[in-house]
C-alpha positions as CSV (number, residue, x, y, z in Angstrom):
1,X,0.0,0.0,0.0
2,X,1.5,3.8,-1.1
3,X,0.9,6.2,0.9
4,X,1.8,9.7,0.2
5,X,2.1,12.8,2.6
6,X,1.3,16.4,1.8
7,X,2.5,18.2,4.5
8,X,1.7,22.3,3.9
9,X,1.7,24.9,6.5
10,X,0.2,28.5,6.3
11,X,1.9,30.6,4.2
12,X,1.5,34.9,3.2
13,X,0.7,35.1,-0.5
14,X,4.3,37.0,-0.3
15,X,6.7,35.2,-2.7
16,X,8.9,34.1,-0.1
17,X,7.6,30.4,0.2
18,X,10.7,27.8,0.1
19,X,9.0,24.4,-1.1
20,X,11.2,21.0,-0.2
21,X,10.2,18.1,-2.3
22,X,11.0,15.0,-0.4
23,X,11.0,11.4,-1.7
24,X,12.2,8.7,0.3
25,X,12.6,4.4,-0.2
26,X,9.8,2.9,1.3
27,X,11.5,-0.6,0.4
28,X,14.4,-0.2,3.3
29,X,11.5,0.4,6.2
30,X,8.8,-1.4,7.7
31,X,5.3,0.7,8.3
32,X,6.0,1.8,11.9
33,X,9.5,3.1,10.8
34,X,8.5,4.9,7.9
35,X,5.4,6.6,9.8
36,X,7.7,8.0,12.5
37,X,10.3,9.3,10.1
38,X,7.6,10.9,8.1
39,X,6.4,12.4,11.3
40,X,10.1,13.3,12.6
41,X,10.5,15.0,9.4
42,X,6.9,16.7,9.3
43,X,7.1,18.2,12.6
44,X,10.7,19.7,12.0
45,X,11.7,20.3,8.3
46,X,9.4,23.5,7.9
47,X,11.6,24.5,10.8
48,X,14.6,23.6,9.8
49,X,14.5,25.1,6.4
50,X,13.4,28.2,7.8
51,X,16.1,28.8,10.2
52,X,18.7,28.1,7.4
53,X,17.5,30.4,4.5
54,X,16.1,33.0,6.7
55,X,18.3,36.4,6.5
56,X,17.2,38.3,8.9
57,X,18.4,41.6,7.8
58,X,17.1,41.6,4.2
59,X,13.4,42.6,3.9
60,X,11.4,39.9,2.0
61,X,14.0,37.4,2.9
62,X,13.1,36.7,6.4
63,X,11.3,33.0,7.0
64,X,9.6,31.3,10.0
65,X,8.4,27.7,9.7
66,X,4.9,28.7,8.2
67,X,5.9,29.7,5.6
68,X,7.7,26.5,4.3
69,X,6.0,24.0,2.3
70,X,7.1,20.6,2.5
71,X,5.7,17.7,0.4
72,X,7.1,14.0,1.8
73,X,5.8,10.8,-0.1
74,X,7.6,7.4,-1.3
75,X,9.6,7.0,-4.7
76,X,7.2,4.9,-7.0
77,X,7.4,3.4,-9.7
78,X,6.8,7.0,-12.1
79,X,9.8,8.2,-10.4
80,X,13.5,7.8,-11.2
81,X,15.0,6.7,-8.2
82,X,18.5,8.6,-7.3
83,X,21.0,6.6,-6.0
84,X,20.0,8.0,-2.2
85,X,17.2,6.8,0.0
86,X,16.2,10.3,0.9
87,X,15.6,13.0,-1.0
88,X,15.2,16.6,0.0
89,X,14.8,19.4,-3.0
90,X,13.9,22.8,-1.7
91,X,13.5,25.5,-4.0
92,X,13.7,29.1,-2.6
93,X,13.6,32.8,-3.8
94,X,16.9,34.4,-4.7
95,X,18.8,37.1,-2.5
96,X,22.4,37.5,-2.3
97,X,23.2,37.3,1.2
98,X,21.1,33.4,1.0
99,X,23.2,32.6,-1.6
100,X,27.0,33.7,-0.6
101,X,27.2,30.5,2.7
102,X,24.6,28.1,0.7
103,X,27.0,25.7,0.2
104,X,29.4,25.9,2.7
105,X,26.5,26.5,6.3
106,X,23.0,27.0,5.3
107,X,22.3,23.7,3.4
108,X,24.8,21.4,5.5
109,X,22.7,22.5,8.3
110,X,19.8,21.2,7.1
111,X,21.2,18.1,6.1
112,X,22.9,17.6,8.9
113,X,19.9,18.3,11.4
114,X,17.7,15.8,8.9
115,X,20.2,12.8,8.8
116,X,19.2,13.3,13.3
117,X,15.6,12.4,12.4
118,X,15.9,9.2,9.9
119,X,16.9,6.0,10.5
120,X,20.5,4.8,11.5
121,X,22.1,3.9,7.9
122,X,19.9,5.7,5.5
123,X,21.6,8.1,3.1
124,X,20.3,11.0,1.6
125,X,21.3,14.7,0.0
126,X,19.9,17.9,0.4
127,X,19.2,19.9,-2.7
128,X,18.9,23.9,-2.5
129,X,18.0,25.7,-5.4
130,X,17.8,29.8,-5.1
131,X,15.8,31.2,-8.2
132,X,13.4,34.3,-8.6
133,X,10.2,33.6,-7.9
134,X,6.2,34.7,-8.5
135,X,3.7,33.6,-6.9
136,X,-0.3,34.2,-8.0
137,X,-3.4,32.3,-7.1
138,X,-6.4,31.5,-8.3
């Protein structure tokens, strides 16, 4: 049985929203294991992402945990698996200061605080991509 996890927090209509798309092998877990980690990473990855892309001093960059968007659900058998079994691929809006320690502190953080939340022996990448951005609805 698939089951797939849309996990979406309030957001301002601002175009601020960071978005993670995370895919993870359900063939390595057993139920129990895979609801927990899905959990672990529900109730912290908003979080997480916020506190490493926020800047603080530049207006329109700032983030709390609302306004990340985070959708979690298994590789199947439309997707191309990666040779990881976890997944994370946030895209963000662009600013200059988010970009200049992307590599080298904001997205180890995340990973590094994700890899405390999944299973002993799982391997997996984090993926930030900085881009302008629009936002409309409708």
């Amino acid at each position: 049985m698939q089951h797939t996890y849309f996990i979406q927090t309030t957001h301002t209509k601002e175009k601020k929203m960071p978005i993670a798309w995370v895919k993870y092998d359900k063939g390595k877990l057993n139920c129990h294991v895979i609801y927990k980690m899905v959990y672990d990473l529900e109730a912290n990855l908003p979080r997480l992402i916020a506190e490493a892309l926020n800047v603080p001093s530049v207006l329109g960059a700032q983030l709390t945990e609302n306004d990340v968007e985070a959708r979690i659900e298994p590789f199947d058998a439309l997707n191309t698996k990666a040779h990881k079994d976890l997944e994370i691929v946030i895209f963000a809006n662009y600013f200059a200061e988010r970009e200049r320690n992307l590599d080298t502190e904001r997205a180890p953080y995340i990973a590094k605080e994700v890899k405390k939340l999944i299973p002993y022996g799982m391997s997996g990448f984090v993926y930030v991509r900085l881009a302008p951005s629009g936002f409309a609805e409708f």
